[in-house]
C-alpha positions in Angstrom: 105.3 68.0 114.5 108.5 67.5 112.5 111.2 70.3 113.3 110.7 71.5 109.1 107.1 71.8 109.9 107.7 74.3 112.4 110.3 76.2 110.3 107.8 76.7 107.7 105.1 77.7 110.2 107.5 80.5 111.7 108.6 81.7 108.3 105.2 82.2 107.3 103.8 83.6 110.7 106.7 86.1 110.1 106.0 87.0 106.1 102.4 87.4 107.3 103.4 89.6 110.3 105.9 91.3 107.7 103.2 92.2 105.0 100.9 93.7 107.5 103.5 95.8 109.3 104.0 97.2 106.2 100.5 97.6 104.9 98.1 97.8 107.8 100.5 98.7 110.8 99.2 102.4 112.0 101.9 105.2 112.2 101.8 107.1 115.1 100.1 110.7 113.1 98.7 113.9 115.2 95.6 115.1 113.6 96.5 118.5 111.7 95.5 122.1 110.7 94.4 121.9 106.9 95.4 125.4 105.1 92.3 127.0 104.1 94.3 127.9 101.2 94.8 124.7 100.2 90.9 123.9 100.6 90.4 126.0 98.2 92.2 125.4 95.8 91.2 121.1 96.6 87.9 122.1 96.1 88.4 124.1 92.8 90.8 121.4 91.4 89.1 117.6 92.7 85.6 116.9 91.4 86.0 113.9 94.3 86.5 116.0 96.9 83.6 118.2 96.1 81.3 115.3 96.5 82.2 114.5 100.1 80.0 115.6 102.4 82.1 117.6 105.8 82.5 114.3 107.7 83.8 112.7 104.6 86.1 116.1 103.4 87.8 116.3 106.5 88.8 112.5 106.4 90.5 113.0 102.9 92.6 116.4 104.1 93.8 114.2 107.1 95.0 111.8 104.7 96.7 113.6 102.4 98.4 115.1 105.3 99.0 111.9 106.4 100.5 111.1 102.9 102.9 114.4 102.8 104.3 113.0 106.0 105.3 109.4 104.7 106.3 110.5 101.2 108.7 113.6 99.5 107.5 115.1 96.8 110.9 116.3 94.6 111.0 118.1 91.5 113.6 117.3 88.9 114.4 120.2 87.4 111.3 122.4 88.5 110.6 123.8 91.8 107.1 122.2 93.5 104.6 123.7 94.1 101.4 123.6 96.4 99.5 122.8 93.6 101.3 120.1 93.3 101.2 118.8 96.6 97.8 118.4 96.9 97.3 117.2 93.4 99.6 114.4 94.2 98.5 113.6 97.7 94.9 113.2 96.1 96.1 110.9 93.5 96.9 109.1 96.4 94.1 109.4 98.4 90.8 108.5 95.7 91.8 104.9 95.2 92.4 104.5 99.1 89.5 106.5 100.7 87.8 103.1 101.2 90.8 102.1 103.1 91.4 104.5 105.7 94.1 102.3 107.6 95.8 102.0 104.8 99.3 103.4 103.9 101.6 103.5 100.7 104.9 101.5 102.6 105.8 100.7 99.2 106.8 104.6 98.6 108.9 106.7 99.6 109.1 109.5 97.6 107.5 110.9 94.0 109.6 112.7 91.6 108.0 115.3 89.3 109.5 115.8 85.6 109.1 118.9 82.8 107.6 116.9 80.7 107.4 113.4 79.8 110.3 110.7 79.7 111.7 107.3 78.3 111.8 103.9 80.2 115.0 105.2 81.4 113.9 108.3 83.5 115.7 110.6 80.8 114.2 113.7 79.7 116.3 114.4 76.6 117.4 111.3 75.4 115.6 108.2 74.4 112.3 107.7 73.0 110.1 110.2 75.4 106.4 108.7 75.5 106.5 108.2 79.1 103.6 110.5 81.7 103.9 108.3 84.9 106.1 105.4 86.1 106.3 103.0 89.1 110.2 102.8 89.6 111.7 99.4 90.0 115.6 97.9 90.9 117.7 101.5 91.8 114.3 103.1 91.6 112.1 101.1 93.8 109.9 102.6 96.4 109.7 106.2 94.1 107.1 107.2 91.6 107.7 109.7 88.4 105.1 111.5 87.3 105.0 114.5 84.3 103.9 117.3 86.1 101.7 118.9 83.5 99.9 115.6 83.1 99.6 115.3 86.8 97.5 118.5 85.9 95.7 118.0 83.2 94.3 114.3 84.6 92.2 116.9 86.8 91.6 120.0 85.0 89.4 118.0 81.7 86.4 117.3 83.2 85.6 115.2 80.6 88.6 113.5 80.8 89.1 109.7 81.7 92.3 109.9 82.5 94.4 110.9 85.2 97.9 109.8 84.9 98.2 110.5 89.1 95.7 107.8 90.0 97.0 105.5 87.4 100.3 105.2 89.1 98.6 104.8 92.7 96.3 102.3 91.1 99.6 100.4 89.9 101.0 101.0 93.3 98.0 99.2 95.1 98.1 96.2 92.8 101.6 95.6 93.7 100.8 95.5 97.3 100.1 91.6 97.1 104.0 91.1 95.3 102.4 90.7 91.9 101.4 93.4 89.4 98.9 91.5 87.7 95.8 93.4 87.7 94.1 91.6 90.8 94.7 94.0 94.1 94.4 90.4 96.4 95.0 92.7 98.9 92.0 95.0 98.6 89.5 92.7 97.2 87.5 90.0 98.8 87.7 86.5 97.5 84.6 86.5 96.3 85.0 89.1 93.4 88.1 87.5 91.9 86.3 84.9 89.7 84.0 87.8 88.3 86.4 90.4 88.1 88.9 87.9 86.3 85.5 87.6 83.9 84.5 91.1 83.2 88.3 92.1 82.8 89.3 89.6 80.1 85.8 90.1 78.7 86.5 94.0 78.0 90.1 93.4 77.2 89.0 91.2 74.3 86.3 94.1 73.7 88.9 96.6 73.7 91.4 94.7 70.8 88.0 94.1 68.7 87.8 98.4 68.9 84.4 97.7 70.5 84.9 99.8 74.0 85.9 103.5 74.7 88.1 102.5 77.5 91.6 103.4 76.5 93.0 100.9 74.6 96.3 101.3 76.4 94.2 99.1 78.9 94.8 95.8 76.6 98.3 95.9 76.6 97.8 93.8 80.2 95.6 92.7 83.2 97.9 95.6 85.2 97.5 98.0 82.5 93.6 97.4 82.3 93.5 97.4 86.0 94.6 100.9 86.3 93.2 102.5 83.1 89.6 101.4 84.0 90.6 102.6 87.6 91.1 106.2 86.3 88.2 106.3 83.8 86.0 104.8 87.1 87.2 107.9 89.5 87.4 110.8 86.7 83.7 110.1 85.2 82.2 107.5 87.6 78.6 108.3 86.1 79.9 107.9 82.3 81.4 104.2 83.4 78.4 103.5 85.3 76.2 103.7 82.5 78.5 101.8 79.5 80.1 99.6 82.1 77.6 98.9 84.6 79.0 95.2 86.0 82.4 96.4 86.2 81.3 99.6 87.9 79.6 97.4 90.8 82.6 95.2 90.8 85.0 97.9 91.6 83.0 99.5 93.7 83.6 96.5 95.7 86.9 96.6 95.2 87.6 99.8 96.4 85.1 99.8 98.8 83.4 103.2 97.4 80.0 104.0 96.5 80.5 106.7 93.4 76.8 106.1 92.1 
């Protein structure tokens, strides 16, 4: 084998080693005391929780424990609260639950504003239309999020948004290097052709003003990735009903049986 050959075999042996130390690689984490305070008030605040059974609820307090240790939460401006916390930490958790090996390396830390902001992170200036960002250059690895959205994605039960999922949701699908609305590294090979399918299908659907899913969605594949991700977690019956092949398709996806 020519010297080049081997090069390249290295290089990709260590991106491939790389990616999964990142992703996959298990953190050394001691199981924890959950606050029955904060039980409470997960239980009164998360429909998803709700519909674990004890097996199931325990797993999801263990990771957003798990979460809280890998990522600060900071509030710009505000003080955070518990409420918070766990409101955040189970943004994080839903789309992962199918996952339980995995971990956001792509984080470190989620900032929570007043209000909403503009593609620059300012709160006063600028055009201020902004609930939840992924940051990027100077900002990479953090998250913004408006707090009162944050809250209001879970207090509307009818509600198919959450702005906290969204964000996650974007997180995930950036996991492969490419924000493109196909989480490569969640989803078997098998369901890219037919997701690819039923995603430009509804897209199309959504720029006709023939769907209900939020036409933010059609802006792009990343964009209708995540929307359909949040309306699919906050009113998993709803979706099931008016979008019944994409509902089985990203229940493979995420690995989660919400029928």
């Amino acid at each position: 084998m020519e010297i080049k050959y081997v090069f390249v075999l290295l290089f990709l042996l260590a991106l491939t080693y790389f990616w999964w130390k990142i992703f996959f690689a298990k953190k050394e984490f001691t199981r924890q005391e959950f606050s029955g305070k904060w039980r409470i008030m997960l239980k009164r605040k998360v429909r998803f929780y709700r519909n674990l059974n004890d097996a199931e609820k325990d797993r999801f307090e263990q990771s957003m424990l798990r979460f809280l240790d890998d990522v600060t939460i900071t509030g710009v401006e505000l003080v955070v609260d518990d409420r918070d916390r766990i409101l955040v930490a189970a943004s994080a958790v839903i789309p992962l639950f199918g996952f339980p090996d995995w971990r956001y390396r792509n984080l470190n830390e989620v900032l929570l504003y007043e209000g909403s902001f503009s593609d620059t992170y300012q709160t006063k200036d600028g055009k201020r239309n902004i609930l939840g960002m992924v940051g990027t250059g100077a900002m990479s690895k953090m998250m913004i999020l408006s707090k009162p959205a944050l809250h209001q994605g879970f207090k509307n039960k009818r509600s198919k948004s959450n702005v906290g999922i969204h964000e996650f949701v974007h997180l995930l699908d950036m996991a492969d290097g490419a924000t493109d609305g196909i989480p490569e590294m969640l989803m078997k090979r098998q369901y890219v052709i037919p997701w690819l399918h039923e995603m430009h299908k509804e897209i199309k659907q959504i720029k006709q003003r023939k769907s209900n899913i939020n036409p933010y969605g059609a802006t792009n594949e990343a964009e209708f990735f995540s929307v359909a991700s949040e309306y699919f977690f906050n009113q998993p019956k709803q979706f099931s009903k008016d979008y019944p092949e994409l509902f089985e398709l990203m229940e493979e996806i995420y690995r989660q049986d919400l029928a």
